[in-house]
N, C-alpha and C positions, 0 to 999 in steps of 0.2 A: 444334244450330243451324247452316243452314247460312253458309258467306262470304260476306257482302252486294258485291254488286258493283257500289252505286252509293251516293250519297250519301243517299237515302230510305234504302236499305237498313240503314246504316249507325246514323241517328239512330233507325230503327223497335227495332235491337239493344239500342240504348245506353237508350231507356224500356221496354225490356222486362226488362233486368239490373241494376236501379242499385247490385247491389253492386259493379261492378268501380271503383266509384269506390275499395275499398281496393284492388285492384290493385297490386302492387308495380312500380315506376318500372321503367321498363326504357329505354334511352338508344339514340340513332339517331334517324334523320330518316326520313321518308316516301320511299319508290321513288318513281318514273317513274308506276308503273303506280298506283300506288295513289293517288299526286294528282291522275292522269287519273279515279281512280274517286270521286274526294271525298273523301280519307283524310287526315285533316289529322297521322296520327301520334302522337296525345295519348296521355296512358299510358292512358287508360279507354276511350278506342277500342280501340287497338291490342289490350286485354285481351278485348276483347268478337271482333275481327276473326281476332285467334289466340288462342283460348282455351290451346291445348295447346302455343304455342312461345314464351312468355315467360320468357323465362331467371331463374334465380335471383339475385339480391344476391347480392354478392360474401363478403358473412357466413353467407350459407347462408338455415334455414329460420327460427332464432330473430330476436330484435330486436336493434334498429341497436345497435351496440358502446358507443354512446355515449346510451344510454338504459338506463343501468345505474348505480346510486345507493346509492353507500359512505354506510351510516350511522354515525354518532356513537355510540359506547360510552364505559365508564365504563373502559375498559381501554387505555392507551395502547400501540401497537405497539413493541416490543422493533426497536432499528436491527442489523442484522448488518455487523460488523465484521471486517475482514481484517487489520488490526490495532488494536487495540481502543482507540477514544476519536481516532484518529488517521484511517484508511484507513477507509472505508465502504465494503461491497457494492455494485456500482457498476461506471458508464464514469467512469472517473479519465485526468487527464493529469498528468504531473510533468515539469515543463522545465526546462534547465540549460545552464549556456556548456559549450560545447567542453570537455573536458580540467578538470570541474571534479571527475569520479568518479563520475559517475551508475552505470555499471554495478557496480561496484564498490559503491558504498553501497545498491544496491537489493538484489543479490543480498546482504548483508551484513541487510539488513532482512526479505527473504521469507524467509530460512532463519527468521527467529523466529517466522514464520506456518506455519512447516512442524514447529516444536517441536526446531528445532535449537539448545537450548538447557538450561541447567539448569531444575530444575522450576519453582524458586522466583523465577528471575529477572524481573524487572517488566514486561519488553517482552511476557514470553509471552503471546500473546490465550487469548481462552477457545475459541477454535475450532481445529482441527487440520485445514492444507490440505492439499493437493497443489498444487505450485507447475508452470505451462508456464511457461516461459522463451524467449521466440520472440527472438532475437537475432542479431548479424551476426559475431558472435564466438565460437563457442562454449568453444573453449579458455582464451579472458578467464574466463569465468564459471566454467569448473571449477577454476582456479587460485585467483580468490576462494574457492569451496570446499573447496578443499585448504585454503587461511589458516584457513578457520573449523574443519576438522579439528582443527588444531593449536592455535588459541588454545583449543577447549573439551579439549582432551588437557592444555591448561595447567591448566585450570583443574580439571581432575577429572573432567571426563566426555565418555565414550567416543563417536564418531560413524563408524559403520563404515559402508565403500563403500558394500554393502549398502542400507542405513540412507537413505544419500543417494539411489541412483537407484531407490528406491522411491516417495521424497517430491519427490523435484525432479529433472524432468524437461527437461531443453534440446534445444532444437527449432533450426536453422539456419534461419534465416530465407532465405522466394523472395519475390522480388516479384512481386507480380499481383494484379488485380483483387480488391473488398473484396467483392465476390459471392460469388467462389471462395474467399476465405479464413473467411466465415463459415459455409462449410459443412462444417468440421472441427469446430466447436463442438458439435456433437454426440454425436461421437467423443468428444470431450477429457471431456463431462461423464457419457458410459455407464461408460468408461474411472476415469476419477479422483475422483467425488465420495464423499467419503469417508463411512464409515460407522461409524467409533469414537468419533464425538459423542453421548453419550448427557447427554438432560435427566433432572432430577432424578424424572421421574416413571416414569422407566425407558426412553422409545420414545430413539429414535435421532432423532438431528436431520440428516441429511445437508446434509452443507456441500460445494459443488460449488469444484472447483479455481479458484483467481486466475490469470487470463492476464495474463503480462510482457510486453509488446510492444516491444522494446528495438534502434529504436527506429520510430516512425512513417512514415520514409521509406523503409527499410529492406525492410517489409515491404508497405503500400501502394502499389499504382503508381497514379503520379497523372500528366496530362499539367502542370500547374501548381497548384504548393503552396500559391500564391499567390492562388488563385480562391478566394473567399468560399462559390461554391454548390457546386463539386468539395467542401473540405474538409467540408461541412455534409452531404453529400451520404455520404462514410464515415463521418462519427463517429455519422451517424443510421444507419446500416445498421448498425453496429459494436454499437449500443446496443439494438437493437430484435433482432437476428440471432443474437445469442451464448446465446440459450438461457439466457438470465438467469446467464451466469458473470460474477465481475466482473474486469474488465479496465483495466487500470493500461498506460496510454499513455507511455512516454518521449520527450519533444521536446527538438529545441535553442530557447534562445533567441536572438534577433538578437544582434547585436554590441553589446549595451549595459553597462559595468559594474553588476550587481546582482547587491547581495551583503545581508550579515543587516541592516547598519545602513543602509541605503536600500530596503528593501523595501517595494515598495507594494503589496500584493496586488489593488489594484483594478489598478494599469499592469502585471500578470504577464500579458505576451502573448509567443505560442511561436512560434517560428519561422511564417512563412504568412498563411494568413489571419489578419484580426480575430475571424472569429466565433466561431474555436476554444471559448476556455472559455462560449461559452451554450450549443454542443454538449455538454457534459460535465458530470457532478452533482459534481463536486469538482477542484480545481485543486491544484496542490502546486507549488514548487520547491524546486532543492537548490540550494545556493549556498556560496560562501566566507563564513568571518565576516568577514573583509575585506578588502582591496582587495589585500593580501599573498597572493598564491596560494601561496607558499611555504613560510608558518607558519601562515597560517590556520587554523582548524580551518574543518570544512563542518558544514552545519545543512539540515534539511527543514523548510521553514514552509508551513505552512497557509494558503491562500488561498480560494477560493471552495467550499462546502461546504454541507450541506444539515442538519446537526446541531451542537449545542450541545456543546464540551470542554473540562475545564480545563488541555488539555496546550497548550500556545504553540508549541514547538518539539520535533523529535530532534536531539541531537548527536552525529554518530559521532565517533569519536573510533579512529585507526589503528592497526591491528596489522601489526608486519611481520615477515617469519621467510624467513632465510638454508636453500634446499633445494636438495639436488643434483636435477643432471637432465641434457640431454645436447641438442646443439646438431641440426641439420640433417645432421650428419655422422655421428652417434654419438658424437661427444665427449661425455666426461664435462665439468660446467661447475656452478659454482652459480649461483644464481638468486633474486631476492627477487621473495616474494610479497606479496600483500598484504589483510585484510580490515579490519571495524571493525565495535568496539562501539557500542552504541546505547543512548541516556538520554533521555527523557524528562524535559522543560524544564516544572513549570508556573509559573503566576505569582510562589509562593511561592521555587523553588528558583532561577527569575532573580534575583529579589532579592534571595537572598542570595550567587549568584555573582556579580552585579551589585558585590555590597560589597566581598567577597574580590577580585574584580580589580581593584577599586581600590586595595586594600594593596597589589598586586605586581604592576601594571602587566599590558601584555597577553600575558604569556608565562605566565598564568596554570595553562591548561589542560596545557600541557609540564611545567610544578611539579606539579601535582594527579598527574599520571600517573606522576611518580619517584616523588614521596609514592610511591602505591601500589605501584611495584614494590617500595623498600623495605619496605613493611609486610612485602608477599607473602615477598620471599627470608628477611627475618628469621624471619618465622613459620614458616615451612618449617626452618629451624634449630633452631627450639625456642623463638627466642627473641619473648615476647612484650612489644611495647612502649606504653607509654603516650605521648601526648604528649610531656610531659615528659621522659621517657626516651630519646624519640627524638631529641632536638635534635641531641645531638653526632653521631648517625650520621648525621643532617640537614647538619650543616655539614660534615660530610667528604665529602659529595655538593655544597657549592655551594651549598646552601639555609638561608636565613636564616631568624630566626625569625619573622619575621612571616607572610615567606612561607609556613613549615611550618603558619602556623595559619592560613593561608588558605588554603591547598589543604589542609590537614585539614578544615576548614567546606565548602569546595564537594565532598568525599568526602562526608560525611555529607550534604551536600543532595543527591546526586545518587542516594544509594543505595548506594555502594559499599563503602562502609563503618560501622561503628555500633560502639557501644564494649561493650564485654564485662566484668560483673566477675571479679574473682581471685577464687580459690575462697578465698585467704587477703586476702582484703582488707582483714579488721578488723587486722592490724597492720603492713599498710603506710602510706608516706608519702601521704596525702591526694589529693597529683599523682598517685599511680603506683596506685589503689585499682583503678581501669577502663583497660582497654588497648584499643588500636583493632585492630579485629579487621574483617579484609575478608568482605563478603556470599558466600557460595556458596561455600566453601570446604571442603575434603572432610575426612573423618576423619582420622585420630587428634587432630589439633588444635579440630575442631568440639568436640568432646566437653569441655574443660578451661573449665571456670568457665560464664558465665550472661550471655542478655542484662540489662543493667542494666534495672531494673525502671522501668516507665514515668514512675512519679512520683520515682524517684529524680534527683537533678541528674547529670551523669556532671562527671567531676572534669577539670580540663582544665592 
């Protein structure tokens, strides 16, 4: 067919083809010339006027992206967690004041997503990642590193260099454009997604690395933080661009005191804009438990989220350890480092910390953690204690009895300890039959005596 060059011509095309009414839309307005010729531009003109130069949708040859219809099974989708029951696969943001430990308790928490941990401990997910660490500090984050070294060397198991910059990787953060930065996500996911996840049917499940972003201004250049359509405008590139890894944002919050007993997870807004968390499929902050930045302990609470868990909170809880090192000059100097354990809060184990601090007021968590080093140094001696047994070595540390039996109750609620019987228990004193014996604890002392059997009471 030749190109009608007038407007007869035009309408004689369009009743001789009426299929280009399917025609696919093509967008532009009519030339000079072609409104001099009668072309008024419609999509079913223009199909019949240029057969051979109508460009394709921007989807290609298939149908519109949104003329595509998830059905209803009898099978509910499985959620992939990055820490399990807590962090979802996902654009995540976690905010926090200034100087509250964000970096420090994050890397303290992705090491559990990397399996830097005992086998048995509770934090561990079922998934094994490789952690990016994109941050403005890199030497912060290896010294947390080093702490978790040495608190798992306390506890009985080994974390060689090795070991670490195979799983967690730290990246120095540059500022620049969120175009330029999501076109490493490629890389990171050919690179790191791991392959020793195997489901129980034998295939592999590859689980692609968790991106750190620590923190969001750091690594985004933005001309104002404060524009609603700038921030809206990365967190949608961020989330659509990463090649489906998920990504855990760290923000400040404004200047507001919130801390665990004022949390309102609907007023968790992060430094910037407002629209921040409708950008993002889960919200978190880390906060002090109270207004005491000094004795406080910190907690990660859950705020806006897209699945159903019964964990409420994490408590870390601090590890610190005296290491040589050497100054800007090569001096020799010592140095503290620092990292922290992590507990999972649900409904049930608030309430019962909840009750224990109120036998022994709020220094409760500092009592629970001597408890526990005593148990540890004793047990390491040989010497295994009961409640009972422990009191006097309790009051020559300061600790009374009430308080021993409430931070021996928030031990047991938390997981970190459970009581053990004696291998001779049938001729001991009633008090002394089961002894408290700390979780995850390495041989020769696992080996002596038995956990108390489920319906048994344990003797207190």
């Amino acid at each position: 067919m030749s190109t009608p060059r007038n407007r007869l011509g035009v309408d004689r095309a369009l009743r001789e083809a009426p299929e280009v009414e399917q025609a696919p839309h093509v967008n532009g307005h009519p030339t000079e010339d072609e409104v001099a010729a009668g072309f008024s531009g419609s999509t079913a003109e223009r199909a019949v006027v240029y057969p051979n130069q109508a460009p394709r949708p921007p989807w290609g040859d298939g149908p519109h992206p949104l003329d595509n219809y998830i059905p209803h099974t009898p099978t509910i989708t499985p959620i992939e967690f990055v820490v399990d029951d807590v962090l979802a696969s996902g654009l995540a943001m976690l905010a926090g004041l200034a100087g509250v430990g964000k970096t420090e308790g994050i890397v303290s928490l992705m090491r559990y997503a990397a399996w830097f941990c005992r086998a048995d401990d509770p934090m561990r997910p079922l998934l094994r990642r490789h952690i990016v660490y994109v941050c403005e500090d890199p030497a912060q984050v290896h010294r947390v590193l080093h702490a978790v070294r040495l608190a798992l060397a306390n506890d009985g198991v080994a974390l060689s260099e090795a070991i670490i910059n195979e799983w967690f990787h730290v990246v120095s953060a540059v500022a620049m454009p969120v175009e330029e930065v999501i076109q490493v996500a490629r890389v990171w996911a050919d690179k790191f997604t791991t392959t020793s996840n195997k489901r129980i049917d034998g295939l592999v499940y590859p689980a692609k690395p968790v991106v750190v972003i620590d923190t969001k201004s750091a690594l985004f250049r933005m001309d104002d933080e404060n524009a609603n359509a700038e921030n809206s405008r990365i967190l949608s590139a961020v989330r659509t661009g990463m090649e489906g890894l998920p990504v855990l944002i760290l923000a400040h919050l404004p200047k507001v005191e919130l801390n665990r007993k004022n949390f309102d997870p609907f007023q968790l807004t992060p430094r910037g804009a407002s629209s921040q968390l409708g950008d993002v499929q889960q919200a978190l902050a880390f906060v002090f438990d109270t207004e005491d930045r000094e004795t406080g302990a910190r907690y990660l609470l859950l705020g806006k989220r897209r699945f159903e868990t019964h964990i409420k909170e994490l408590q870390f809880t601090r590890r610190t350890f005296s290491v040589e090192s050497t100054d800007v000059l090569g001096n020799t100097k010592r140095i503290t480092i620092a990292c922290s354990d992590v507990v999972a809060h649900t409904a049930q184990t608030l309430s019962t910390v909840t009750t224990s601090s109120k036998l022994s007021g709020p220094s409760m968590e500092g009592v629970a953690n001597q408890v526990w080093n005593l148990i540890n140094s004793e047990l390491a001696q040989g010497r295994r204690y009961s409640q009972n047994m422990l009191k006097p070595v309790a009051s020559e540390a300061g600790i009374g009895r009430n308080e021993l039996a409430a931070a021996v109750a928030m031990l047991i609620a938390e997981g970190r300890v459970a009581y053990w019987r004696r291998p001779d228990w049938r001729g001991a004193n009633p008090a002394d039959q089961n002894y408290l014996h700390p979780i995850g604890t390495t041989a020769p002392r696992d080996t002596w005596g038995e956990p108390v059997p489920p319906k048994t009471k344990a003797k207190r």
